[in-house]
C-alpha positions, -999 to +999 in steps of 0.1 A: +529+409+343+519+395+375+527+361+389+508+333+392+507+300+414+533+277+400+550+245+407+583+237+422+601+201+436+622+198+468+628+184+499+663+173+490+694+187+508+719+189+471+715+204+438+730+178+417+730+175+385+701+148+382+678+165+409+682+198+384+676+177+356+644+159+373+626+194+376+632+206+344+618+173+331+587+177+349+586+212+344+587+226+376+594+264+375+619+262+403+636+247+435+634+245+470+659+229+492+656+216+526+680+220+550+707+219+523+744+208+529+766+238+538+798+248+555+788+264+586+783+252+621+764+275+638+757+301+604+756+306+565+776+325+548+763+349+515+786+329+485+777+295+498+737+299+496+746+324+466+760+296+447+727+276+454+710+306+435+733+306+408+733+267+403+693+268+402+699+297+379+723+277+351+693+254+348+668+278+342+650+275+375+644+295+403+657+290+437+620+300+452+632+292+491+652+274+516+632+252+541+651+249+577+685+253+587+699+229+608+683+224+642+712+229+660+714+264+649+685+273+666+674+244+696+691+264+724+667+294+712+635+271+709+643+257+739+650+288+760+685+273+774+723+292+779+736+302+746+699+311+730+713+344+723+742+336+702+724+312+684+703+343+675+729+367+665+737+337+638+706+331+626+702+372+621+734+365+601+721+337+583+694+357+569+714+387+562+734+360+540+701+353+522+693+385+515+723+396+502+722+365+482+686+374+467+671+339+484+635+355+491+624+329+517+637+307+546+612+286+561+616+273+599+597+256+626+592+252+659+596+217+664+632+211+687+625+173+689+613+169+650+588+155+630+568+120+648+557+093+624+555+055+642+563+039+610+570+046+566+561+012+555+523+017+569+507+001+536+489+024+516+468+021+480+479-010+462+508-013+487+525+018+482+543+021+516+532+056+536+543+070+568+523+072+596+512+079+632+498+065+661+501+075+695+485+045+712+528+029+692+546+055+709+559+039+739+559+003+719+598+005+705+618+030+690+604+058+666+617+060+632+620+101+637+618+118+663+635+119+692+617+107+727+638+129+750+657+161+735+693+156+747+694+191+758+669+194+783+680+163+808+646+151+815+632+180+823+598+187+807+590+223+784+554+239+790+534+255+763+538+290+782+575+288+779+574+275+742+555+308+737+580+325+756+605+320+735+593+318+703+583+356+711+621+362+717+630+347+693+605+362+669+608+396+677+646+398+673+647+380+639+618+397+620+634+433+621+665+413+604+641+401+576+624+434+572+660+450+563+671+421+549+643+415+526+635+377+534+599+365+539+601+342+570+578+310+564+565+295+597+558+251+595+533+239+619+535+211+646+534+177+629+518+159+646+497+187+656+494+173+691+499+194+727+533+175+733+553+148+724+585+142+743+579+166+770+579+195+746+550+212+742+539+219+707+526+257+699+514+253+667+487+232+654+461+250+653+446+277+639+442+295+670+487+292+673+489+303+642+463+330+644+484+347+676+518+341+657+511+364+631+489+386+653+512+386+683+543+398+664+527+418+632+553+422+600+552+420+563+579+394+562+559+367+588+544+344+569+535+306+569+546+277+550+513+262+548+516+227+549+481+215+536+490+178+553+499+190+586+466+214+589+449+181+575+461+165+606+445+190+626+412+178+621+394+202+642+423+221+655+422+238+618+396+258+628+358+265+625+358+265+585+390+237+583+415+239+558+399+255+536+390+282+557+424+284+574+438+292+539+410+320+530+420+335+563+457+335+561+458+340+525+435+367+521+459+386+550+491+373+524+507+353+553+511+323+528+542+323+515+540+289+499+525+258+500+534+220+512+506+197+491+503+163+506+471+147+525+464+123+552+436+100+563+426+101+600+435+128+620+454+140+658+465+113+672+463+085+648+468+092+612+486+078+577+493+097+546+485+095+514+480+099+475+464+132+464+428+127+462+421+104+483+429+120+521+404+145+544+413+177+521+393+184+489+424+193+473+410+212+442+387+233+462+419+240+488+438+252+453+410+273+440+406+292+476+448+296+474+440+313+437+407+335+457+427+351+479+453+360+457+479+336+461+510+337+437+536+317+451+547+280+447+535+249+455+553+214+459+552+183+469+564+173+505+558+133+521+548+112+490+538+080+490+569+051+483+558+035+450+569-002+438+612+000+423+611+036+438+640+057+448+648+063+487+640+102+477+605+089+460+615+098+423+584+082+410+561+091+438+570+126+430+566+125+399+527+115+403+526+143+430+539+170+411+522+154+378+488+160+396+493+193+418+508+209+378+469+197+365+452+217+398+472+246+398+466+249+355+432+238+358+425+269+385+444+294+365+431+287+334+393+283+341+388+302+375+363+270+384+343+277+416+356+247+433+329+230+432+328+189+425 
């Protein structure tokens, strides 16, 4: 029987016991972990990320992918500095470890300075506290996340051409490892999607980045993690037919490997999140297209909105997340519903 779209909870870095017990709860089908807490300096090993498996496994859920390994395993390599090519030769080894392990995805980005937000208590409906952006803040104080300068690059300043450079290098010797190895690689885009933010160019927030990615480099184990909040952010960047189209193009080509549900309001350079529902993305419509072109994969949660007495990992904010993408994803698969509203 084939598979259909299905719901998973993440963004958290341990399997403990109440994390486990949270997505059975809710029902989630499965796990993914981001940047999870491993021996290793530099690499993974196969019986630590296997035990993750196995742990997922002894609840009844899935481990459906790994999101990032640290950045320090790779920044030399993003960067194009001494010592990119060792940090290659142990991420190749990292994904041989998930391979071996049966772990079918490991999602990365591109991003050696990190994800920009100016503040997380930007009010939001009924004074839920959201993150948020604003370029005009940057230079007012000290950002939350994110780093201003990268340590390793001394001031100097990193072009989009050599960001390309070597992400092709880097690229091109990791994807024959995931062919053999069996592991999907999941690509994140830019957030925020603008053309640089510390002196580091970003390559990929827009469609067009995207588009040459997968074109540039062709293989059945590139895809994209398709973060529907960061392509929100895009605004016009997303392409001709916006998210929605960005998703019938990349989905009907199976470059989706899984899906980040979250929305914003406002876009580029000044932006906040918020609840499903009410940011730029028609969110049922964007699930319908994912069933059109065949999608099969998970969805989750990602940034979620901090609700009143919440936890610091957003327990009940995720709950309402994952509460409403379950109702969109069994809503599409049950009816087929044009997408219409």
């Amino acid at each position: 029987m084939a598979e259909t779209m299905r719901v998973a909870i993440g963004q958290f870095h341990e399997l403990t016991d109440e994390k486990l017990a949270f997505a059975k709860q809710l029902g989630a089908s499965g796990v993914q972990l981001n940047t999870p807490i491993l021996p290793g300096k530099a690499r993974w090993e196969e019986s630590d990320v296997r035990w993750l498996r196995e742990r997922c496994e002894s609840y009844g859920l899935r481990l459906e992918a790994i999101e990032n390994v640290p950045t320090s395993f790779y920044d030399r390599a993003m960067l194009g500095l001494p010592g990119r090519d060792e940090q290659i030769e142990n991420y190749q080894a990292t994904i041989r470890s998930l391979g071996r392990a049966g772990i079918p995805i490991l999602g990365y980005h591109w991003m050696p300075n990190f994800v920009w937000r100016t503040s997380f208590h930007t009010p939001g409906r009924g004074g839920a506290l959201v993150s948020s952006f604003d370029l005009a803040l940057v230079d007012a104080g000290p950002l939350p996340l994110g780093l201003r300068h990268h340590p390793l690059l001394e001031g100097r300043e990193v072009s989009a051409e050599e960001m390309w450079d070597n992400y092709l290098y880097f690229i091109k010797a990791v994807l024959p490892v995931a062919e053999e190895a069996g592991v999907m690689l999941a690509l994140h885009p830019d957030d925020p999607p603008l053309p640089s933010l510390g002196g580091i160019a970003r390559i990929f927030g827009s469609f067009e980045g995207f588009k040459r990615a997968m074109e540039e480099v062709p293989s059945p184990n590139s895809g994209l993690d398709f973060c529907i909040g960061c392509w929100s952010e895009m605004g016009p960047l997303a392409g001709p037919d916006g998210v929605i189209g960005a998703i019938r193009h990349f989905g009907s080509r199976g470059k989706i490997c899984y899906v980040h549900l979250r929305d914003v309001q406002g876009t580029g350079a000044c932006f906040q999140e918020c609840f499903l529902g009410e940011g730029n993305v028609d969110v049922f419509a964007a699930v319908q297209a994912l069933k059109e072109v065949g999608f099969s994969g998970f969805i989750l949660d990602d940034h979620v909105p901090h609700l009143v007495d919440d936890s610091e990992w957003g327990h009940r904010g995720r709950a309402f997340a994952t509460g409403y993408i379950m109702a969109l994803v069994d809503a599409v698969n049950r009816t087929g519903h044009s997408g219409d509203r």
